[in-house]
N, C-alpha and C positions, 0 to 999 in steps of 0.2 A: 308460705308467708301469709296466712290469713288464720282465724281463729278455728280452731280442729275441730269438726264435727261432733266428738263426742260432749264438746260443750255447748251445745247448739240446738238441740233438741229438750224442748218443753215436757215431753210428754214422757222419755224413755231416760233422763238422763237428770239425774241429780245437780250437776254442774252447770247445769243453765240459769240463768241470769236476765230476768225479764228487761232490769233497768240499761242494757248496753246502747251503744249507739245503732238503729235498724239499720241506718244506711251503712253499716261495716260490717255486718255478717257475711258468711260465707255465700259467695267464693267472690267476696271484698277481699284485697292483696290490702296487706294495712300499708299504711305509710308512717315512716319512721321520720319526718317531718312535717306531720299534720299540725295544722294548723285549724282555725274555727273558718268558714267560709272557703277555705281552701275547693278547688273545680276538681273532683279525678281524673286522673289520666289511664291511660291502656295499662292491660298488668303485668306485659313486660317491659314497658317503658318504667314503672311504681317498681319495678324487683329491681330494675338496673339502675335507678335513684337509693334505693335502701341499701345492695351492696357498695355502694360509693363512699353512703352515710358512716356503715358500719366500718371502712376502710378507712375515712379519715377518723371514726373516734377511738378508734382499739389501735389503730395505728400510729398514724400522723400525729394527732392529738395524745394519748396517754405512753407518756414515756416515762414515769415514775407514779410509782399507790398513790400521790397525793394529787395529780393531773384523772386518777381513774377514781380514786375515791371524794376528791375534795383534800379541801385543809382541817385541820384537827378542831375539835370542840371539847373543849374540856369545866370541868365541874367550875362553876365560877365562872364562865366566861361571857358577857352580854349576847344574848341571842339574837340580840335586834341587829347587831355590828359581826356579822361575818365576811371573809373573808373570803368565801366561793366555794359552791356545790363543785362536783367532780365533774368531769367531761361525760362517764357514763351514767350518771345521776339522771342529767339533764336530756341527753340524746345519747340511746334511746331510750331510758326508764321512763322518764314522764311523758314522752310522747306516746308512747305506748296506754299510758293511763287514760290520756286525754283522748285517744284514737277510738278505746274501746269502751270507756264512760258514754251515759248519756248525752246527746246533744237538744236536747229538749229545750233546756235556760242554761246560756252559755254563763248565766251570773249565779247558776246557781246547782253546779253540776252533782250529781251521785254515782255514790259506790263506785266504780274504778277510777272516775273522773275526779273524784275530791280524795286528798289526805286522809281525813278523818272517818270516810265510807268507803273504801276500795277492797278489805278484807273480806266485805261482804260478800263478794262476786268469789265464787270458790276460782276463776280463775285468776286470780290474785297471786295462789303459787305455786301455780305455773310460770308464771311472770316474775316471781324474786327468785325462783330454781332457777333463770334461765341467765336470769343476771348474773349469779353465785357461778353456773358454768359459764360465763361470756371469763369472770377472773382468773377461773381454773385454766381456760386457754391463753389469756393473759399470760399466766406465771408460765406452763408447761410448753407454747409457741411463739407466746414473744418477747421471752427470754425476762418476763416481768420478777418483780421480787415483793415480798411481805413488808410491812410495816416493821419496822423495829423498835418502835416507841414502847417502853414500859405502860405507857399507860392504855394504850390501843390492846397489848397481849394481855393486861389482867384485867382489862375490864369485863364485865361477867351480868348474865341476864340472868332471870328465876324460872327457870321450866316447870312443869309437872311429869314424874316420871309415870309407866305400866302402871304401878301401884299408888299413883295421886298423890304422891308426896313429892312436895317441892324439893328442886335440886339446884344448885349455881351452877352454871356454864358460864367458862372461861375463854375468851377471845381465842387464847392461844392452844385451846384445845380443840382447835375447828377450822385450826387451818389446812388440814390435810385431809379431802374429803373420803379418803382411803383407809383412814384411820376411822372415819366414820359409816364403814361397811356401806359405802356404796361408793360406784363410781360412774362419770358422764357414757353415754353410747358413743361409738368411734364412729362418728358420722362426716360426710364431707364439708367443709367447712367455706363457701364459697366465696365470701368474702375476704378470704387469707390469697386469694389470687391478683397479684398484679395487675393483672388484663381491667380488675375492675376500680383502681384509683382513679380518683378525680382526675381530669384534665383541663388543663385550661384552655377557656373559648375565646382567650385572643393573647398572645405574647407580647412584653414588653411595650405596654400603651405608654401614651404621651401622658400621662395627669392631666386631668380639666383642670382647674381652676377651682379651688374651696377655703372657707375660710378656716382657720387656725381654731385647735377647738377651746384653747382661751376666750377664743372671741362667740363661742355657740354655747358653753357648758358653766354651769349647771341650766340644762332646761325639760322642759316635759314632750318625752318622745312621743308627740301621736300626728306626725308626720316623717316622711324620708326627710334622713339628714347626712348630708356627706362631710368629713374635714379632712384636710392635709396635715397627717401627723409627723413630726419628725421623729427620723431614728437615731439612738444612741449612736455616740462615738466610744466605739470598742477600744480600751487599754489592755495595754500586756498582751499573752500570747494562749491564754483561755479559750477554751471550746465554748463557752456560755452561748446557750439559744433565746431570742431574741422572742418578748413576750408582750402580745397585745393586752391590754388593760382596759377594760370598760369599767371606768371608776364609781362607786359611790350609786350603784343601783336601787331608787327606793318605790318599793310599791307596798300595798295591801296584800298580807298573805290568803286573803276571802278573796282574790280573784284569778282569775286567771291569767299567764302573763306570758309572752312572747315576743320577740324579736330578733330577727335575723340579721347575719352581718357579714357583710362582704369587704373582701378587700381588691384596689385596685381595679373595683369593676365601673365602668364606665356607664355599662346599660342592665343595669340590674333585676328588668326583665327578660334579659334574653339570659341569663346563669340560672342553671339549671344546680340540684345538688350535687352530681356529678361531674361541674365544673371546679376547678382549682379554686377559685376567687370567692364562692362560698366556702366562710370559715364553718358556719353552723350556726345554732342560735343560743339565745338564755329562754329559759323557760321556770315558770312556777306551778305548780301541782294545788289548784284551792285547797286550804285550812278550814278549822270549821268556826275559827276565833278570829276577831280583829286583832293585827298586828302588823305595824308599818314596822320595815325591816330595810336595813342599806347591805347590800353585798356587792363583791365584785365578779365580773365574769372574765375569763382567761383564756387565750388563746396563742399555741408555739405558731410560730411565723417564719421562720428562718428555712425551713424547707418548702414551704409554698411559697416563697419569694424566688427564691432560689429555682422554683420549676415554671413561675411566670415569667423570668428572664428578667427579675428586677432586685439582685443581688447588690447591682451600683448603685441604685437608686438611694439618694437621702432621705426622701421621704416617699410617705405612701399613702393612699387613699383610702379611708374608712367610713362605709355606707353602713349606718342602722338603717331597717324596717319595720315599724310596729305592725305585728301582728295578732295587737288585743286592745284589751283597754292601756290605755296612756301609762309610763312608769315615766318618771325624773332618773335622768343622768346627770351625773356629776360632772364627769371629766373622762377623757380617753387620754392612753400614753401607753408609750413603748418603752421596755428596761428589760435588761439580761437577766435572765434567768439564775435566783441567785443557789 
């Protein structure tokens, strides 16, 4: 879990990348919920946080393409008004950016750290390979499925073939990476192990006391905010999982952006990531353009309720943590997953 040697050498090695963060070279264990001022911890305490990570987002977290990829963007549609990156978009892909980017000016990152500089760093894809097989396990171990949308399978990028001439590629000729003469290495996969799901560090708490996020939202996260959200009353006799909603998130795409969110945690210094009560966070990846943008971030809730020991509960507790510059939230709410 740290950046492989042979990209790491200035002298012998093509792959090296002067602009990286120094304080995460090897045998720096990355951390798959970096944060900017974040303290490190020992590296097998940072491995047994990342497998946690990786078990609530491939797991817990993405149970349908549109929880692992995000929601659809289509030709026409306001960019500024999305409706949420993917669970693995956000942790781990951008954290990963942010981890192994410069930290030099946290306003003003390069190459892995910003959007618009990341390809620069030849490891760049290593890091979109790694993603592409984080799906391939996906579909082949956790029983995931393709998109079926007509317009996800023909949509098509312009390559250059052997002989430099342009070619169209087709979404849906690339979804079988076997068909594309190669395939992942059959390696052990440790985070597909039980033993290392989050647990939670306290059952079935009392609720403190917070206000209704009517009474807090719309406002600007650059402090802890706690609210008691209530939860739907379930009709009919539907399986629907029950979905947190961090409404109406707007910042600048030219910064960086982070915050984390807990549910029913009382003391939110003592959750750890391999506690239950951290859902995960939202994250943004610097742009190299001004763009104020509203999205929402999503979160299933119905099995980590259900492993806190707060299945009866009517309602439930939801802590932001800003972990950047300031973004405005709109509104938080809970609705069944439709």
């Amino acid at each position: 879990m740290q950046i492989p040697s042979t990209y790491n050498s200035s002298v012998i090695s093509p792959l090296y990348n002067c602009f990286r963060n120094p304080d995460h070279l090897p045998p720096t264990v990355i951390d798959l919920d970096w944060s900017y001022g974040d303290k490190p911890v020992d590296p097998n305490t940072q491995i047994k946080y990342n497998l946690a990570i990786m078990y609530t987002q491939m797991i817990t977290q993405s149970k349908t393409p549109n929880d692992f990829f995000g929601k659809a963007y289509r030709a026409g549609d306001d960019i500024t008004t999305l409706d949420g990156a993917g669970q693995i978009e956000q942790t781990p892909h951008n954290h990963v950016h942010s981890w192994t980017g410069t930290a030099v000016d946290q306003s003003n990152p390069i190459d892995m750290g910003a959007l618009y500089s990341a390809a620069r760093d030849p490891i760049f894809f290593a890091h979109h390979a790694n993603v592409d097989r984080m799906w391939t396990i996906w579909l082949n171990n956790l029983g995931g499925s393709n998109f079926t949308d007509t317009d996800w399978l023909n949509a098509y990028f312009i390559f250059y073939n052997e002989e430099a001439n342009p070619v169209r590629v087709r979404v849906k000729d690339c979804l079988d990476n076997t068909k594309l003469g190669y395939q992942y290495e059959d390696v052990p996969i440790p985070w597909l192990d039980v033993s290392v799901k989050p647990k939670p560090r306290a059952k079935a708490k009392t609720l403190p006391s917070a206000p209704d996020p009517a009474q807090v939202f719309p406002t600007t996260l650059d402090k802890p905010i706690s609210v008691i959200v209530k939860r739907p009353k379930k009709s009919g006799t539907g399986s629907s999982e029950e979905i947190l909603i961090i409404e109406g998130i707007e910042y600048d795409k030219r910064n960086y952006v982070k915050f984390n969110v807990f549910i029913n945690e009382d003391n939110v210094n003592a959750s750890r990531p391999n506690n239950t009560e951290f859902l995960g966070s939202f994250s943004n990846l610097p742009h190299g353009h001004r763009m104020t943008v509203k999205t929402n971030k999503k979160f299933r809730i119905s099995q980590v309720l259900e492993e806190l020991g707060a299945r009866d509960y009517d309602k439930v507790l939801v802590t932001l943590i800003p972990k950047s510059s300031p973004v405005k939230i709109n509104g938080i709410k809970i609705e069944f997953d439709s």
